[in-house]
C-alpha positions as CSV (number, residue, x, y, z in Angstrom):
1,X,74.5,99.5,57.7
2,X,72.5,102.5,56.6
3,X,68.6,102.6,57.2
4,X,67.0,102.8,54.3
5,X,63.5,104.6,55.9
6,X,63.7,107.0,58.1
7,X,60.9,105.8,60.5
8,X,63.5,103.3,61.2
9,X,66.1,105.5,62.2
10,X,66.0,106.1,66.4
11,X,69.1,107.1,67.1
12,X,70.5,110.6,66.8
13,X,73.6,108.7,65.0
14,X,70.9,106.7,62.5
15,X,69.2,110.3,61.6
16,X,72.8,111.7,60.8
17,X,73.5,108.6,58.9
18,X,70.5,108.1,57.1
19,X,71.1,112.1,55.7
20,X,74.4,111.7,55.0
21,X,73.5,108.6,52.7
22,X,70.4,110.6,51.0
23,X,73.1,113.7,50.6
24,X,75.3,111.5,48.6
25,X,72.0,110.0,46.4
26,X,71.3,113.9,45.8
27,X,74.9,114.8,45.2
28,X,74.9,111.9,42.0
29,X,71.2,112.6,41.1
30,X,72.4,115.7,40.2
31,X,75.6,115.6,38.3
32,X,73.5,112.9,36.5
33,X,71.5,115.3,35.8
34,X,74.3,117.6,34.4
35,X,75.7,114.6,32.5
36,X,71.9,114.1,30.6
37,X,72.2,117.7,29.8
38,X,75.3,117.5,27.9
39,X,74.4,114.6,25.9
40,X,71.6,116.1,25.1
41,X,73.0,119.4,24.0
42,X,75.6,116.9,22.0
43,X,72.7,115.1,20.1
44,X,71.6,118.3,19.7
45,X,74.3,120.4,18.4
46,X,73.9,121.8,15.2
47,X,77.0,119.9,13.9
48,X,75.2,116.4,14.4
49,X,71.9,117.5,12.9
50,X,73.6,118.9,9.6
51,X,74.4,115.0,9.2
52,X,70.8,114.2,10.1
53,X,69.0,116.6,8.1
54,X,65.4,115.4,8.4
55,X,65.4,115.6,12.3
56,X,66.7,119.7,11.8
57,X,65.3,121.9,9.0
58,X,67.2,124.7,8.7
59,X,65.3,128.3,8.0
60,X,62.7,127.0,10.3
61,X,64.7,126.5,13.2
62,X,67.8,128.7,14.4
63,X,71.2,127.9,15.8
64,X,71.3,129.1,19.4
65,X,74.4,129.5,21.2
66,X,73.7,129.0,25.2
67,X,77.6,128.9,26.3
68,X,80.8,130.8,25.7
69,X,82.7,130.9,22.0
70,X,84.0,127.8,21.2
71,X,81.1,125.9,22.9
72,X,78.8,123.9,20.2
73,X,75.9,125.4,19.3
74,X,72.8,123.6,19.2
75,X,69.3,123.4,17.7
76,X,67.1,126.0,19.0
77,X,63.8,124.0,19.5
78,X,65.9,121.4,21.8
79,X,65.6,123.4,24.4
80,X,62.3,123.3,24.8
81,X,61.6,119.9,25.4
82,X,64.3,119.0,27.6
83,X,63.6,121.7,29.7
84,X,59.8,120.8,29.9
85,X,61.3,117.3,31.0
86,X,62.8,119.2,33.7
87,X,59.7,121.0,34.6
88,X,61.4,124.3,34.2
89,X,60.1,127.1,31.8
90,X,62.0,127.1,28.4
91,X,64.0,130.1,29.6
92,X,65.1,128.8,32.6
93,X,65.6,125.5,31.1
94,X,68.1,127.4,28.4
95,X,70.4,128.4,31.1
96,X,70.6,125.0,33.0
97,X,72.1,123.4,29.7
98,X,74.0,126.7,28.6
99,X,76.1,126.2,32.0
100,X,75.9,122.4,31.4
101,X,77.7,122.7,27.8
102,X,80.0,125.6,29.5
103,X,81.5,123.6,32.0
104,X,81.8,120.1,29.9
105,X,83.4,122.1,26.8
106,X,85.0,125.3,28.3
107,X,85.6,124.4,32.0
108,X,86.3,120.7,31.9
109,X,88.6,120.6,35.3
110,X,85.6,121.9,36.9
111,X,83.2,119.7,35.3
112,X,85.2,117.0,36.4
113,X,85.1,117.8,40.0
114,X,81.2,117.9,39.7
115,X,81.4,114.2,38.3
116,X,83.5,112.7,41.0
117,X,80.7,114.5,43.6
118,X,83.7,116.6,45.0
119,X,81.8,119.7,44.5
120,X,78.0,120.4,44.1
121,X,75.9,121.4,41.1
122,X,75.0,124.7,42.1
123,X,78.8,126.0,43.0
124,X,79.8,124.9,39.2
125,X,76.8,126.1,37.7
126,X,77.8,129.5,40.0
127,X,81.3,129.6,38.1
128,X,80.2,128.6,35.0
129,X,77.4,131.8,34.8
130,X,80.2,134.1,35.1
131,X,82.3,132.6,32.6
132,X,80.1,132.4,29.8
133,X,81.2,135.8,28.4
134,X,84.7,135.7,28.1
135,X,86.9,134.4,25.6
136,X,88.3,130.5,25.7
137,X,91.3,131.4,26.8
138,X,90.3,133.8,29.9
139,X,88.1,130.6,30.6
140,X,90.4,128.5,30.5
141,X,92.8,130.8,32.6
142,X,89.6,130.6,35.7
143,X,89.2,126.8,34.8
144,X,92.9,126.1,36.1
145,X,93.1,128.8,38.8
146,X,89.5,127.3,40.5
147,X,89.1,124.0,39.5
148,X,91.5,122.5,42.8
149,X,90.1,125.1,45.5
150,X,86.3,125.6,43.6
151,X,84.9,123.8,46.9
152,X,85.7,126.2,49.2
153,X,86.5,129.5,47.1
154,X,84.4,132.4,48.3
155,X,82.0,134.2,45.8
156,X,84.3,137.5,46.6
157,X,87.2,135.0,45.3
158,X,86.0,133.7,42.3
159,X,84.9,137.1,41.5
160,X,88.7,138.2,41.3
161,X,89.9,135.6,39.5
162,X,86.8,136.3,36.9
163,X,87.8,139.7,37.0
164,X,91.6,139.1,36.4
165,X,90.9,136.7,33.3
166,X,88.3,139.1,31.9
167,X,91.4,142.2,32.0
168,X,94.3,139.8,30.7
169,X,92.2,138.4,27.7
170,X,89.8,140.6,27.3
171,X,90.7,144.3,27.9
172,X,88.3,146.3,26.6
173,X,85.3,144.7,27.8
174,X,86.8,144.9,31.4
175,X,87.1,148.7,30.3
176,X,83.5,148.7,29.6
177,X,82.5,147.1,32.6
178,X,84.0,149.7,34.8
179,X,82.6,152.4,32.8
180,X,78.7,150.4,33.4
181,X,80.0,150.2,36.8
182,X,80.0,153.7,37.7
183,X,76.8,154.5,36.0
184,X,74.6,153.0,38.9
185,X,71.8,155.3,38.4
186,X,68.2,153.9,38.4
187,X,64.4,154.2,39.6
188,X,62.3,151.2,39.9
189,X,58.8,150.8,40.3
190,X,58.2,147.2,41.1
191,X,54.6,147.1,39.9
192,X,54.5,143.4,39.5
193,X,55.1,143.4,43.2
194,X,51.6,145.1,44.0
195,X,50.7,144.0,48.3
196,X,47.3,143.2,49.3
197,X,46.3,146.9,49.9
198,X,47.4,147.9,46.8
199,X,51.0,149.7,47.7
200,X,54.1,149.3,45.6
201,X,57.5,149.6,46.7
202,X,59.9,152.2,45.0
203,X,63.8,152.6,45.1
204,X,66.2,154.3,43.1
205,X,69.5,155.6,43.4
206,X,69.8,159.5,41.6
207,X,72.2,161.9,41.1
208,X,72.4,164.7,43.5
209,X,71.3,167.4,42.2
210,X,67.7,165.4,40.7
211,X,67.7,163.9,44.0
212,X,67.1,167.8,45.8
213,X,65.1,168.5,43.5
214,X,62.4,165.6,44.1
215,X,63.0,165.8,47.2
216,X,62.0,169.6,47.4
217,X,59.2,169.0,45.3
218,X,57.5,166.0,47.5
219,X,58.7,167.8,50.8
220,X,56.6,170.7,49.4
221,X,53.3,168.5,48.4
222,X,53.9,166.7,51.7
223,X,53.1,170.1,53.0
224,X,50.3,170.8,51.2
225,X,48.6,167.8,51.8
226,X,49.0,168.8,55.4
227,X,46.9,171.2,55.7
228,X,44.0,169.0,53.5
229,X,44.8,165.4,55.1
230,X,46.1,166.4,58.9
231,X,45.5,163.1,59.9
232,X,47.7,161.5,57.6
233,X,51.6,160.7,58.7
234,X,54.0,162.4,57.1
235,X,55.7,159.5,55.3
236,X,51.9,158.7,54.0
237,X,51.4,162.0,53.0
238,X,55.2,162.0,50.8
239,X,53.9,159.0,49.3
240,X,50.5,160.6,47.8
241,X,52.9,163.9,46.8
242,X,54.9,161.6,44.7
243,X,51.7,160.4,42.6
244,X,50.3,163.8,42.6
245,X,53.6,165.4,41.6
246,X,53.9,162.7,38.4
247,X,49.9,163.5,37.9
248,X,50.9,167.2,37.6
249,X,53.4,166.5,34.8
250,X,51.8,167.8,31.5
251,X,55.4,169.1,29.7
252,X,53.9,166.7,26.8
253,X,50.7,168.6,26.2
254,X,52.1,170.8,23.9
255,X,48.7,172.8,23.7
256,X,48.0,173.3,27.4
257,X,48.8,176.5,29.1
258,X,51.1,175.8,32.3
259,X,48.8,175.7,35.3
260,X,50.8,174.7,38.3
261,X,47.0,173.2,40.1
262,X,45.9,171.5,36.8
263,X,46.4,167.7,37.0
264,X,46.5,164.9,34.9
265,X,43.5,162.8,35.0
266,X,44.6,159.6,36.6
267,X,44.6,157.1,33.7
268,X,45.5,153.9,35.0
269,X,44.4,150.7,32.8
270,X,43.8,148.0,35.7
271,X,42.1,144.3,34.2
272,X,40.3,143.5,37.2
273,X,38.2,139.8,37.8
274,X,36.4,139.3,41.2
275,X,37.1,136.7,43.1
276,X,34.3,137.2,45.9
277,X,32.7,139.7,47.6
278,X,36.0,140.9,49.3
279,X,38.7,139.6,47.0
280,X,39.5,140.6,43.6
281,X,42.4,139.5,41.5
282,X,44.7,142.2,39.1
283,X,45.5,140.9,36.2
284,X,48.2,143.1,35.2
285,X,50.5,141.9,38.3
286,X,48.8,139.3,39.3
287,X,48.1,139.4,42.1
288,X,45.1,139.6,44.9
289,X,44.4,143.1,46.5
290,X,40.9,144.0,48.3
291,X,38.1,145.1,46.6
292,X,37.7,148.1,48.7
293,X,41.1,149.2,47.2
294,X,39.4,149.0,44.0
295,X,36.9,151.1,45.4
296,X,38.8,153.7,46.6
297,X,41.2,154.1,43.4
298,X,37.7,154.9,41.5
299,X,35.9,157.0,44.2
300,X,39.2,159.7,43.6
301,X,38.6,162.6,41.9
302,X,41.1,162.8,39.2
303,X,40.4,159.2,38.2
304,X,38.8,158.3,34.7
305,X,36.8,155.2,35.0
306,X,36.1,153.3,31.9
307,X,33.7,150.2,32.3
308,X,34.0,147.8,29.4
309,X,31.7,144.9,28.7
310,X,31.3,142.4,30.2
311,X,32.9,139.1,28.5
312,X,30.4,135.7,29.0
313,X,33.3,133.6,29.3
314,X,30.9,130.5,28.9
315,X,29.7,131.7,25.8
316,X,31.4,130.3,22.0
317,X,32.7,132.6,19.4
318,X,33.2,131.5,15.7
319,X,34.2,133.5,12.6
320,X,34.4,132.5,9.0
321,X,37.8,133.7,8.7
322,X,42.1,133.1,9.5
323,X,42.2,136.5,11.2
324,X,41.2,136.3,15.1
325,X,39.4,139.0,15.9
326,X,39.6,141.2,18.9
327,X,36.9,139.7,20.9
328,X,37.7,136.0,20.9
329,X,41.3,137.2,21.5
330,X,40.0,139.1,24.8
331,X,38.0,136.1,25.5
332,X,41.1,134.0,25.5
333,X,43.3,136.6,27.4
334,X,40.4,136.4,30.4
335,X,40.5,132.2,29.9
336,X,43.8,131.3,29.7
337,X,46.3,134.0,31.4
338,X,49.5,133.1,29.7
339,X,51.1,130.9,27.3
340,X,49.3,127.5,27.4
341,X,53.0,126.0,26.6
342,X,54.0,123.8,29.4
343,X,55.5,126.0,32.5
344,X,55.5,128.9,29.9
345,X,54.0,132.6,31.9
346,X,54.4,135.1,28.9
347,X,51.1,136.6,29.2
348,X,48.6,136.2,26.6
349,X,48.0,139.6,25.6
350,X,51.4,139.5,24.5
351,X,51.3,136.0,22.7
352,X,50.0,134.9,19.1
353,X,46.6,133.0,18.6
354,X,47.2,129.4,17.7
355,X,45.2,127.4,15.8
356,X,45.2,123.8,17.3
357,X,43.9,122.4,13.9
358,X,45.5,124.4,11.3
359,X,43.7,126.7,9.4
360,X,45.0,125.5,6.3
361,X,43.5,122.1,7.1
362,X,40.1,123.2,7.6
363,X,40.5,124.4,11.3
364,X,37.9,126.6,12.2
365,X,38.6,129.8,14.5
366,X,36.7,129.7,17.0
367,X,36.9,129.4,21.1
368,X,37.2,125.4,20.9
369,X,40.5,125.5,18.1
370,X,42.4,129.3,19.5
371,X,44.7,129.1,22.6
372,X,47.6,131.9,23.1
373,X,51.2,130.8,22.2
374,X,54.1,133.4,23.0
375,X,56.2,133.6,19.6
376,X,58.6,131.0,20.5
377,X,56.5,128.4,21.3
378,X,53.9,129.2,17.9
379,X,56.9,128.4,15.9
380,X,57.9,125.2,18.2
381,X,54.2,124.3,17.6
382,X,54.6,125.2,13.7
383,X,57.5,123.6,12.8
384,X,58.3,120.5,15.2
385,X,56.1,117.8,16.5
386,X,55.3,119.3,19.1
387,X,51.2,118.9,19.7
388,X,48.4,119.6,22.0
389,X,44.5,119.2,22.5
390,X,42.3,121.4,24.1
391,X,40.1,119.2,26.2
392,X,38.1,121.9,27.2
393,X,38.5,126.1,27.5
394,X,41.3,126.0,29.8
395,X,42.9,122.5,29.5
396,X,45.6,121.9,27.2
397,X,46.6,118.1,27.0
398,X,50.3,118.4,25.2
399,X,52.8,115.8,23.6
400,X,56.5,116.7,23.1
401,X,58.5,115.3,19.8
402,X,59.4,112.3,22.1
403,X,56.2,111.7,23.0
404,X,56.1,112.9,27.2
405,X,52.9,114.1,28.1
406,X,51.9,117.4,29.7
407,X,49.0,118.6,30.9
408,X,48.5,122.4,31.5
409,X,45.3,124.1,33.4
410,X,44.0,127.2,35.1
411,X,46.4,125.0,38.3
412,X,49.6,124.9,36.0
413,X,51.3,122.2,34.3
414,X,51.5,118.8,35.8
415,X,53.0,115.2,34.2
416,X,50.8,112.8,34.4
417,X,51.9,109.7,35.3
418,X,51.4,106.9,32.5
C-alpha cells in the first residue's frame, strides 16, 4: 500500500515508494495536459470555425500555423487564452500547443508513447521542436526511426536522424543549413543582463583579421590608460579601452575633421526610478544596480546628462481627445512596465494605449481608462471577448472569452481562486 502523505512515510523504502507513486501522477498529469492541448487546438482549428462562423470572424482574426505542413491550423486568438490557463505568456503558450498539434498530427508513434506514460513530456516535446520544419514525409521518416528507442535516444542521436530526414526530403534547406552553419560570426552585448555594479558581459566570435585589429586597438588604449589609471588591472583597464575605442568612432559625422583625441560625448539614455537611498532600479534592463553607479556614469567627463521632469505619478491626466498624448503615455510607461495582458512583458514603451471603455462609446482618455497593450493583445482586446477593469493605476482585474479570471499587478499575474 502506498502512503498517501509523506509525513507518513518512515521508512527509506516508504519515501522511495511514495515518489515513485507521485512520479507516475506527474507522468499522467502531463500527457493530460498534452491531450487538453490537442483538443483544444482541434476546436480551434480554422476548419471547425469556418462551420461556426460567429465564434471566428475572419479579417479580424488570422489563421496561424504553430506545427509543420500538413498540421491544422488554428485560430490565432486561441492561443491566448489557453495559454493564460496555463499561466505561460502567449508566446510561450504558442509553442507548447505547436509541439502538441506536431506530435498528435505529424508524429503520432511518438505521441503515442507519451500517452501510454512510456516516455515523458519534455523528451517528445524535445523531438517534436526539431521537427516542425521539415516536410511530412522527412517527419514521418524521424517519427518511425525514433518512436521505439525515443526513451533512451541521445540528443546527439536524434540529432542525426533529424539531420538525415532533413537531407533525403528536403535537400536544399539541408544545403542552407550548412552554409548558416559555417557563418558563426557574431558580437553580443547582453545589456539586458546588466549586474549590480553595473558591468555587462560581452562575447563574440570574429574573423581573424577584425579580431587583430581590435585586439591591437584595445591593447593600445589598455596602454594608454596605463599611464593615467596605474592602479587599475590590466583586464580593467581593456575593458574601459573598449568603450573609449567605440566613443572615439565618429566615421558618421560626415562634417568633423578626423581627430584621433576627440570623443564622442557619451550619450547613453538610462530610465532610472530610486528605490531608496542606496538602490535604484534601470528600467531599460530591468534590473537593480547601486546608486553610486549612477553616480559615477554622470560624474565622467564625456557624459551628457539630461534631467527630465519629474512625473507625479499620483497625479490624473485627462484630454478631450482619441489621441494619447505623450505625457499620459510616459505616465503609464513609469506605472505599469509592460503589457498589462496576463503574463505578457512586452514593455510598454513599445505597446499601444488601450482604452478600457472604448472611445467610441464615450470612454474618456484619461489615467483611470489608458493601460498599455502590446499589438497582439490590443487586437485580442478589440476583437474577442476578452475584458478587463482597472481597479486602480496598476491593477488590472481581466476575464478571458470563457470567463477565467486574472488578476495582474505591479507583483504579476495571479488566478484568483473563485
Amino acid at each position: 500500500m502506498v502512503t498517501r502523505d509523506l509525513d507518513d512515510c518512515d521508512t527509506a523504502t516508504a519515501v522511495l515508494a511514495f515518489v515513485r507513486a507521485r512520479r507516475s501522477v506527474q507522468l499522467q498529469a502531463e500527457a493530460d495536459q498534452l491531450a487538453a492541448a490537442v483538443t483544444w487546438a482541434g476546436m480551434h482549428s480554422t476548419d471547425s470555425l469556418h462551420d461556426a462562423a460567429a465564434v471566428w470572424i475572419p479579417g479580424c482574426e488570422d489563421e496561424m500555423a504553430i506545427a509543420g505542413p500538413g498540421a491544422p491550423l488554428i485560430a490565432e486568438f486561441s492561443v491566448l487564452e489557453f495559454s493564460a490557463a496555463l499561466g505561460l505568456s502567449s508566446d510561450s503558450g504558442r509553442i507548447y500547443l505547436g509541439h502538441a498539434v506536431e506530435l498528435a498530427h505529424r508524429l503520432p508513434r511518438v505521441y503515442e508513447r507519451v500517452q501510454s506514460l512510456d516516455l515523458p513530456v519534455w523528451k517528445a516535446r524535445r523531438i517534436a521542436a526539431e521537427t516542425i520544419d521539415l516536410p511530412l514525409d522527412g517527419a514521418e521518416f524521424v517519427d518511425l526511426h525514433v518512436a521505439a528507442t525515443a526513451h533512451k535516444i541521445s540528443i546527439a542521436q536524434l540529432d542525426r536522424t533529424i539531420e538525415e530526414a532533413r537531407t533525403r526530403f528536403d535537400p536544399e534547406a539541408a544545403a542552407q543549413r550548412a552554409r548558416d552553419a559555417a557563418e558563426v560570426r557574431h558580437f553580443d552585448i547582453e545589456t539586458q543582463q546588466v549586474s549590480y555594479d553595473g558591468h555587462v558581459e560581452v562575447r563574440g566570435t570574429l574573423d581573424l583579421v577584425d579580431a587583430l585589429d581590435l585586439e591591437d586597438a584595445v591593447a593600445r588604449g589598455a596602454t594608454h590608460l596605463g599611464t593615467i589609471a596605474d592602479g587599475l588591472s590590466l583586464d580593467a583597464r581593456r575593458s574601459i579601452a573598449v568603450g573609449d575605442l567605440a566613443r572615439r568612432q565618429l566615421t558618421l559625422d560626415l562634417n568633423a575633421e578626423p581627430d584621433p583625441d576627440r570623443k564622442r560625448p557619451r550619450q547613453v539614455v538610462v530610465h532610472v526610478h530610486l528605490a531608496d537611498a542606496a538602490i535604484a532600479r534601470v528600467e531599460n534592463t530591468r534590473t537593480l544596480i547601486s546608486v553610486e553607479q549612477v553616480r559615477s556614469w554622470c560624474q565622467s567627463g564625456d557624459s551628457q546628462v539630461v534631467i527630465k521632469p519629474v512625473i507625479d505619478l499620483t497625479d490624473h491626466v485627462h484630454v478631450d481627445a482619441y489621441e494619447v498624448p505623450d505625457r499620459l503615455k510616459e505616465r503609464q510607461a513609469l506605472l505599469q512596465h509592460s503589457c498589462v495582458f496576463p503574463w505578457c512583458r512586452r514593455r510598454a514603451r513599445s505597446c499601444d494605449h488601450d482604452h478600457s471603455d472604448p472611445a467610441s462609446s464615450g470612454g474618456p482618455t484619461c489615467d483611470c481608462n489608458i493601460a498599455p497593450l502590446c499589438r497582439r493583445h490590443h487586437r485580442a482586446k478589440t476583437h474577442t471577448r476578452w475584458r478587463y477593469d482597472k481597479v486602480d493605476d496598476t491593477t488590472f482585474v481581466w476575464r478571458s472569452p470563457n470567463g477565467l479570471i486574472f488578476r495582474r499587478d505591479h507583483t504579476g499575474t495571479t488566478t484568483p481562486q473563485p
